[in-house]
C-alpha positions in Angstrom: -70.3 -72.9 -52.3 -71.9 -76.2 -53.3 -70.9 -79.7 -51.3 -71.6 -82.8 -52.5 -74.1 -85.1 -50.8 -72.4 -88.3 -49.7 -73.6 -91.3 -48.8 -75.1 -92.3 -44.9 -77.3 -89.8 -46.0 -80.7 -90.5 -43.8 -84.0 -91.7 -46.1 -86.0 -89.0 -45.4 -83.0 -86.4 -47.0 -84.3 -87.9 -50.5 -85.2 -85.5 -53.3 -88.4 -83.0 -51.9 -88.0 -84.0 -48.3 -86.1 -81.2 -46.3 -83.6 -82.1 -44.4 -83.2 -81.2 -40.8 -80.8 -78.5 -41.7 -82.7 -77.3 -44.4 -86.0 -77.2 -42.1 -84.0 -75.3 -39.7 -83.0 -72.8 -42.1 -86.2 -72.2 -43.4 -88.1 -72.0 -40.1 -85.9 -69.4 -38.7 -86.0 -67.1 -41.9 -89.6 -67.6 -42.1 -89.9 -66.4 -38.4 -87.8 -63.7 -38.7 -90.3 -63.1 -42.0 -87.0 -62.5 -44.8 -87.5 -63.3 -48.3 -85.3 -66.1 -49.7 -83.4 -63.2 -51.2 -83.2 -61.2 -48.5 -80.8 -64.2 -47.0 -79.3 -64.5 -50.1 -78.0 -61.2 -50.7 -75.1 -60.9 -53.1 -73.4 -63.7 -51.8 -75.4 -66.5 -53.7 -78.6 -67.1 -55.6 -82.4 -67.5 -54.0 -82.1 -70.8 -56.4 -79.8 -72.6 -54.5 -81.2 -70.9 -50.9 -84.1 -72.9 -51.9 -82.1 -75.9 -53.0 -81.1 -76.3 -49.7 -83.9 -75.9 -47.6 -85.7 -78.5 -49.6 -82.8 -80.8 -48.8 -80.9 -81.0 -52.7 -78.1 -78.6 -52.2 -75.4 -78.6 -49.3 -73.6 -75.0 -48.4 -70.5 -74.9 -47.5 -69.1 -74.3 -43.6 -68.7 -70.0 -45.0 -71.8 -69.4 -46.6 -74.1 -71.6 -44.0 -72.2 -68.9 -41.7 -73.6 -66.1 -43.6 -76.8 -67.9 -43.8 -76.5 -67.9 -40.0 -75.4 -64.3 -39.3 -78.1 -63.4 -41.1 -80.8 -65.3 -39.7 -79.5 -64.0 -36.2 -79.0 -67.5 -35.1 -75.2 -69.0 -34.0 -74.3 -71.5 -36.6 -74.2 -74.3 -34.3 -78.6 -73.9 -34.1 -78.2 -75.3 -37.7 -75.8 -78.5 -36.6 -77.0 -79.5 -33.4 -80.3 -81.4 -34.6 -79.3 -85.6 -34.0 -80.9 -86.3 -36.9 -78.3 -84.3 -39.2 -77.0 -85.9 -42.7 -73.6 -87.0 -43.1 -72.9 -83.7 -45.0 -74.1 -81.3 -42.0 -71.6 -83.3 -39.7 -69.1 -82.9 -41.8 -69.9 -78.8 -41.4 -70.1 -79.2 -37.7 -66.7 -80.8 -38.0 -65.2 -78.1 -40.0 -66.6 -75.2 -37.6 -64.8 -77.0 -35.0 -61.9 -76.7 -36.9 -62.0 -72.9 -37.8 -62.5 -72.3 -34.0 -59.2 -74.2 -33.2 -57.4 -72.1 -35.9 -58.5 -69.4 -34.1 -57.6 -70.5 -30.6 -61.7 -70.7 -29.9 -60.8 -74.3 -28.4 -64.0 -74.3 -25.9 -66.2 -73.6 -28.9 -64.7 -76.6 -30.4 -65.0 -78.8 -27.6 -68.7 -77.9 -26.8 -69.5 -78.6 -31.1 -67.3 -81.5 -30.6 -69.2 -83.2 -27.1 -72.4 -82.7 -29.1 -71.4 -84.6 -32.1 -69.9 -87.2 -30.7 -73.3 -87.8 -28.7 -74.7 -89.0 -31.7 -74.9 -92.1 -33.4 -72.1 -91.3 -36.2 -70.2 -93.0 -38.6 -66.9 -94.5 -37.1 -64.7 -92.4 -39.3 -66.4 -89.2 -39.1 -66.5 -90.4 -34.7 -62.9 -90.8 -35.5 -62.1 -87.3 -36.6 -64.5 -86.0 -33.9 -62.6 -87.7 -31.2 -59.4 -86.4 -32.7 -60.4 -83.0 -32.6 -62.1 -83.1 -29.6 -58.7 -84.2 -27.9 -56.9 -81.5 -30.0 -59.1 -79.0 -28.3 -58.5 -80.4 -25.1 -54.6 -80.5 -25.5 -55.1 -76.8 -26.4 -56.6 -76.0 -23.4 -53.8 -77.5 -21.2 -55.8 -81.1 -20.3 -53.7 -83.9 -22.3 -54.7 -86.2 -19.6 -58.4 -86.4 -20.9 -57.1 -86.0 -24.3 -55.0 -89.6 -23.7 -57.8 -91.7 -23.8 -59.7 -89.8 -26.8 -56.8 -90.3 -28.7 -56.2 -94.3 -27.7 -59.5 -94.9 -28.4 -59.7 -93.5 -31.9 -56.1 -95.3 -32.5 -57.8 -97.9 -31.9 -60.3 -97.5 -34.9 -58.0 -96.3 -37.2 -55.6 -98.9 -37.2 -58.4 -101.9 -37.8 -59.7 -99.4 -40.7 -56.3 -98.8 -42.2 -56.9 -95.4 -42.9 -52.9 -93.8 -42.7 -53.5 -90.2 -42.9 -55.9 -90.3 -39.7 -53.4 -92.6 -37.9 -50.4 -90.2 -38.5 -52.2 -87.3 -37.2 -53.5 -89.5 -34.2 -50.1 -90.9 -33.2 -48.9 -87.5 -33.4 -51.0 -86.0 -30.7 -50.9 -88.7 -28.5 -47.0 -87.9 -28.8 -48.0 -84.5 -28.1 -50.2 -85.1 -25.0 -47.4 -87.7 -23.5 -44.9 -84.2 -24.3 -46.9 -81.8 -22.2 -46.9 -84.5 -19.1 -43.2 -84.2 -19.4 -43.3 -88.2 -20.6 -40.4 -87.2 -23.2 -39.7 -91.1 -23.6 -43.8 -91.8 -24.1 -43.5 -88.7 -26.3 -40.7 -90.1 -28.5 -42.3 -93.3 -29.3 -45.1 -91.9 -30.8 -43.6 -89.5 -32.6 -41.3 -91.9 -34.4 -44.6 -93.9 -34.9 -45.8 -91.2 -37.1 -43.1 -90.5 -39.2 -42.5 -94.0 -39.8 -46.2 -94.2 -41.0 -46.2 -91.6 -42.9 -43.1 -92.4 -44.5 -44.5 -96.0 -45.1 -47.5 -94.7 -46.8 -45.8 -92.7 -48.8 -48.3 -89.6 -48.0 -47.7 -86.0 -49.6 -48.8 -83.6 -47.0 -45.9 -81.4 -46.2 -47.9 -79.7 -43.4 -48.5 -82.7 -41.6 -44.4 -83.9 -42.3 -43.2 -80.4 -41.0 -45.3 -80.8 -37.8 -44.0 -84.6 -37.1 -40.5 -83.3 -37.5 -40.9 -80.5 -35.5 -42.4 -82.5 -32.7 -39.0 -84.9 -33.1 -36.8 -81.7 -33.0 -38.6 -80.4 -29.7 -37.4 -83.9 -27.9 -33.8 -83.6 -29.0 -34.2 -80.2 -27.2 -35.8 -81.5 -23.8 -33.1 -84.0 -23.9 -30.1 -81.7 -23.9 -29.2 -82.2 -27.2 -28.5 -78.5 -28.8 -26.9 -79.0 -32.0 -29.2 -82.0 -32.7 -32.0 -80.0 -32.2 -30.9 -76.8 -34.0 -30.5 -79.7 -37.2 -33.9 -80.9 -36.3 -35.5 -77.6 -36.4 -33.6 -76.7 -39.8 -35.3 -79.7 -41.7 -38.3 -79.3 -40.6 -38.2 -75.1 -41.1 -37.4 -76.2 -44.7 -40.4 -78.9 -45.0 -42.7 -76.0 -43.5 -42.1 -73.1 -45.5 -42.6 -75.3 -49.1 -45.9 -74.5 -47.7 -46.4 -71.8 -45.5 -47.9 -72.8 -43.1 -47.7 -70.0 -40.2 -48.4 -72.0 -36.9 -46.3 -74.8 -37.9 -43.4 -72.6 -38.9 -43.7 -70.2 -36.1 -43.4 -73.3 -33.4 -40.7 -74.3 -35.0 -39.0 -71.2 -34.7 -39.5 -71.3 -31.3 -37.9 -74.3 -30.9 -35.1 -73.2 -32.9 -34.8 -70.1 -30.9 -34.3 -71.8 -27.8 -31.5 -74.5 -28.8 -29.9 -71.5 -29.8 -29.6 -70.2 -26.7 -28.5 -73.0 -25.2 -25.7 -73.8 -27.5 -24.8 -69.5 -26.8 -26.0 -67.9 -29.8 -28.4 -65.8 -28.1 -28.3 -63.1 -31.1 -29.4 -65.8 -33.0 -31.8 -67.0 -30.7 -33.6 -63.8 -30.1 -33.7 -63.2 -34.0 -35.7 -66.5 -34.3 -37.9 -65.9 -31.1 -39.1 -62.3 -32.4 -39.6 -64.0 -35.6 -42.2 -66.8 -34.1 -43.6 -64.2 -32.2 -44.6 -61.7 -34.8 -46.4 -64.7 -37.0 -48.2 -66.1 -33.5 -49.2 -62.3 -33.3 -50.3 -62.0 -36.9 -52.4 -65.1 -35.9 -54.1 -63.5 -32.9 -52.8 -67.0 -30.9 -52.4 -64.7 -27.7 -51.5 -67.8 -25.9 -48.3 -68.7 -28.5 -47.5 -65.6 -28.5 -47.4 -65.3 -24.2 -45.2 -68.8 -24.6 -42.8 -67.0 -26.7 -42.3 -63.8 -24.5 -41.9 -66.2 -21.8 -38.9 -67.9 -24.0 -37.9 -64.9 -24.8 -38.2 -63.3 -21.5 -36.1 -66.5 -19.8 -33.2 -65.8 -22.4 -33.1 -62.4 -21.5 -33.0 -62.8 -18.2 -30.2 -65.2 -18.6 -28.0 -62.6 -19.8 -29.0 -59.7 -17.1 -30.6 -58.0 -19.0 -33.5 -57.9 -16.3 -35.4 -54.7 -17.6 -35.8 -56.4 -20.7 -37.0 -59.6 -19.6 -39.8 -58.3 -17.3 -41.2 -56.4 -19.9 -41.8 -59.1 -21.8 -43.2 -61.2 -18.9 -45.5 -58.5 -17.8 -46.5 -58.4 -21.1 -47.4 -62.0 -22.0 -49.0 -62.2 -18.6 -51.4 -59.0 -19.3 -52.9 -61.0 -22.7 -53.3 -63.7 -20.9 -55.4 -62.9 -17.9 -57.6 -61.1 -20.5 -58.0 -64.6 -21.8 -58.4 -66.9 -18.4 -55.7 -68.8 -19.4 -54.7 -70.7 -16.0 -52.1 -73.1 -17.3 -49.6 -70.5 -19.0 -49.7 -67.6 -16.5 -48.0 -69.1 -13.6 -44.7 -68.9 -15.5 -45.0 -65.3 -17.0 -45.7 -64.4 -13.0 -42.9 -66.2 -11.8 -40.6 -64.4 -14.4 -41.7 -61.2 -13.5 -41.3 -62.1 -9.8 -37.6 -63.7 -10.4 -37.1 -60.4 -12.9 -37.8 -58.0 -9.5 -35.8 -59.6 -7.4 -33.1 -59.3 -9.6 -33.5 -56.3 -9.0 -33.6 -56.1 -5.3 -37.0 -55.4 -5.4 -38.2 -57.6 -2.5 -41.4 -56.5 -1.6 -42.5 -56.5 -5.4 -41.1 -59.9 -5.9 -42.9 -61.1 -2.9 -46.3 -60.0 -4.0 -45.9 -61.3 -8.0 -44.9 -65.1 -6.1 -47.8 -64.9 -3.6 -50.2 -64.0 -7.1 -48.3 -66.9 -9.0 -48.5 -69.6 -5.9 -52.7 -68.6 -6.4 -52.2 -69.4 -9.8 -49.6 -72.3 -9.9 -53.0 -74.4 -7.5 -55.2 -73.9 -10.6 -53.1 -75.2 -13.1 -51.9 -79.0 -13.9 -48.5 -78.1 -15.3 -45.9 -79.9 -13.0 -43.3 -77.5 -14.5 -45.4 -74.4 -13.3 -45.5 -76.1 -10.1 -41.5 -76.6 -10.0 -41.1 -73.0 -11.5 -43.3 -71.3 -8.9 -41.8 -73.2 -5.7 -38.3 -72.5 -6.7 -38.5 -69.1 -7.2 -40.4 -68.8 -4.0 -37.8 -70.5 -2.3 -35.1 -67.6 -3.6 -37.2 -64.9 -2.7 -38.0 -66.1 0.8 -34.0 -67.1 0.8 -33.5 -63.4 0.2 -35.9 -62.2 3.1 -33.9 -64.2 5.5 -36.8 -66.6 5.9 -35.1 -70.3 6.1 -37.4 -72.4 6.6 -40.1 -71.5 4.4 -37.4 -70.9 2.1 -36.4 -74.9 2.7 -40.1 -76.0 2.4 -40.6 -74.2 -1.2 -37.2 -75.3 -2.2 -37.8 -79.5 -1.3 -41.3 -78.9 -2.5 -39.9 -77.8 -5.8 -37.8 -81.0 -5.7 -40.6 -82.9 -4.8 -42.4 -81.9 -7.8 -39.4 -81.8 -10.2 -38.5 -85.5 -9.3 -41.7 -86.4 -11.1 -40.8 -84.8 -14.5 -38.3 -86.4 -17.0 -36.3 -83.4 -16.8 -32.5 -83.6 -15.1 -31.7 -80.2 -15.9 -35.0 -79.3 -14.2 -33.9 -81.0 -11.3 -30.0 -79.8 -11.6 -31.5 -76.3 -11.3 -33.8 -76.3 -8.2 -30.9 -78.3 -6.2 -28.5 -75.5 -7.5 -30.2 -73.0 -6.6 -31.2 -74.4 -3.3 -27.5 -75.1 -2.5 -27.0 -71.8 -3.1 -28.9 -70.8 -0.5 -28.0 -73.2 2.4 -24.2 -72.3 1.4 -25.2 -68.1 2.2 -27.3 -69.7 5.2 -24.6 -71.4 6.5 -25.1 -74.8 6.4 -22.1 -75.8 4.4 -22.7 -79.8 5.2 -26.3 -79.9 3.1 -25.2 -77.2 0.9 -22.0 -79.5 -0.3 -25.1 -82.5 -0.4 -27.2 -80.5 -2.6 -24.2 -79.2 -5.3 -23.5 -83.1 -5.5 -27.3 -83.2 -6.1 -26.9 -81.1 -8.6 -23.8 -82.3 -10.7 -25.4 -85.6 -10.5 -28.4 -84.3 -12.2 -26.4 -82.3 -14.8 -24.5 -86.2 -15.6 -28.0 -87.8 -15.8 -28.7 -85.2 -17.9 -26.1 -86.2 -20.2 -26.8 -89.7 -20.2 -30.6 -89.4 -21.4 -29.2 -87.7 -23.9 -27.7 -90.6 -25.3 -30.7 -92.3 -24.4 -32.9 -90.3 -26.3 -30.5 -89.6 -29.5 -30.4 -93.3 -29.8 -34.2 -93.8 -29.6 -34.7 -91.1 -31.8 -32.5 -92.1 -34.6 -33.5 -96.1 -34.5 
């Protein structure tokens, strides 16, 4: 219950003087006329109530919330004030934390923006920055994350502080991964595990998410039984410890270089796995990115009823959220899913939803998923040309990404469809296309086994 003062405390915080927390506190139960222990309740003494308003005690991040809830004020009334000790910005840091944990990352970035508006000290700005670009990474934006991240980098390096740096170089490697800059990624990646490693830290939570970030390349770069290796070591550094999220991406990861080296009984037992703990979490958008795994698996089989199911599904939690960056894929499935089917007119409305949806997002791969699909479903209406324009725009996009199987399966499938059309001269052109892509695959395979393993 009780935190220790630290030092940076402000003058005024001495011994009888309030601080502004404590002011606050007291001038909101004083309005709403409540006894000290009428705040108290059961949950701590009037004593130490009082010790805090006057400015000697600190509570901790859960009972300042009950203090809150029942003062019928939202906790960040009691951190917001720029004239806040050391000790309350540590609190506003930690509710910032707690909303990321559970997947409140707007709440985080608004107590985040307002700390960092203040005249703070550089480590505590440090942590504030990281967290701040955490939240932004969580809510799709890595390229306004990049720069939070750099700069802290930055601070932490001429401060020597080693945990920090890890967990900084480790979402910048993160933020480089969701622009599809699997090289960028890479680098900082390895940066982290060698500091950590160099430091000689004991945080198995922090070693099981480095590892599982390395894994998650050997995947994007074709390299299945790599990954599955990958995965394994850093499953084993993650369940020393339990921690859920950690574990449950990893599984996910797991689950899908599985499939691609055909042990899709396998794969589906690790998928459901990662998706029941996401679930357990309440991490609605985890769990949508493992139905749409899932889903894509499924779908690879045939097994089409299967697969839209969980598409529909994923999609359904997700609109109830917002979430703009995520939903263009689970549309897309369930459009690809109904045309499997020969359900044309249903396919055509889900792609003309996900195309809305695809010009919201910034997800280069939602883009290249959306235009492709639309380019099989207009193929299969006997519609050429817009079929041609979705396809090239598809390409367009996908040339952009470091992803040669991305690329290998957009000029498949577009081959596909000039070789039905007809047009046997740019249908051979495009198969070429496409077994080029599949060997460039390959080859940055090497590339990025050797890069990961120096």
């Amino acid at each position: 219950m009780l935190t220790k003062r630290r030092p940076g405390r402000s003058a005024t915080d001495g011994p009888g003087s309030p601080s502004p927390l404590g002011r606050r506190i007291r001038q909101a139960r004083q309005e709403l006329g409540l006894t000290l222990q009428a705040v108290a309740g059961d949950d701590f003494t009037r004593a130490f109530l009082n010790q805090v308003e006057l400015g000697r005690s600190q509570p901790s991040t859960e009972t300042l919330r009950i203090i809150a809830r029942r003062l019928q004020r939202p906790i960040e009334y009691f951190l917001e004030d720029p004239g806040d000790s050391t000790a309350a910005l540590e609190l506003a840091l930690a509710e910032a934390e707690l909303s990321l944990h559970q997947a409140d990352a707007p709440r985080a970035e608004r107590l985040m923006t307002q700390m960092l508006a203040r005249p703070i000290p550089a480590e505590l700005r440090t942590r504030a920055q990281l967290t701040l670009a955490v939240a932004k990474l969580r809510q799709g934006r890595a390229t306004e994350a990049i720069p939070l991240l750099e700069e802290a980098i930055a601070t932490a390096e001429r401060s020597t502080w080693p945990q920090l740096l890890v967990e900084l170089y480790d979402r910048l490697g993160s933020a480089h991964y969701l622009l599809r800059r699997a090289h960028a990624a890479g680098r900082w990646f390895d940066k982290a595990f060698e500091c950590y490693q160099s430091a000689a830290l004991a945080d198995p939570v922090l070693k099981a998410r480095v590892l599982g970030h390395r894994a998650n390349l050997h995947y994007v770069a074709g390299q299945p039984v790599e990954a599955i290796a990958a995965y394994e070591f850093a499953i084993a550094a993650a369940e020393q410890v339990l921690d859920m999220p950690a574990l449950a991406g990893i599984y996910e990861g797991l689950a899908l270089s599985l499939q691609d080296t055909g042990q899709y009984a396998r794969a589906l037992s690790y998928a459901q796995k990662g998706l029941r703990i996401f679930e357990t979490l309440r991490d609605v958008r985890m769990a949508g990115q493992l139905r749409l795994n899932m889903g894509d698996m499924l779908l690879q089989q045939g097994r089409v009823a299967e697969a839209e199911r969980l598409f529909s599904e994923g999609a359904e939690h997700l609109r109830r959220l917002g979430e703009t960056e995520l939903l263009p894929l689970l549309v897309v499935g369930m459009a690809e899913s109904a045309l499997e089917r020969k359900d044309l007119e249903r396919a055509s409305e889900l792609i003309d939803e996900a195309i809305d949806l695809e010009r919201r997002s910034h997800d280069p791969i939602a883009t290249v998923a959306v235009h492709r699909v639309a380019g099989r479903i207009a193929h299969a209406r006997r519609r050429p040309e817009p079929a041609r324009r979705h396809f090239e725009r598809a390409l367009e996009v996908a040339a952009t990404v470091e992803s040669p199987e991305l690329r290998a399966r957009v000029t498949y499938d577009f081959a596909r469809a000039l070789e039905e059309d007809g047009d046997t001269t740019q249908a051979a052109l495009r198969f070429r296309q496409a077994y080029e892509a599949g060997r460039d695959r390959k080859a940055a395979s090497v590339q990025a086994l050797s890069e990961l393993d120096a």
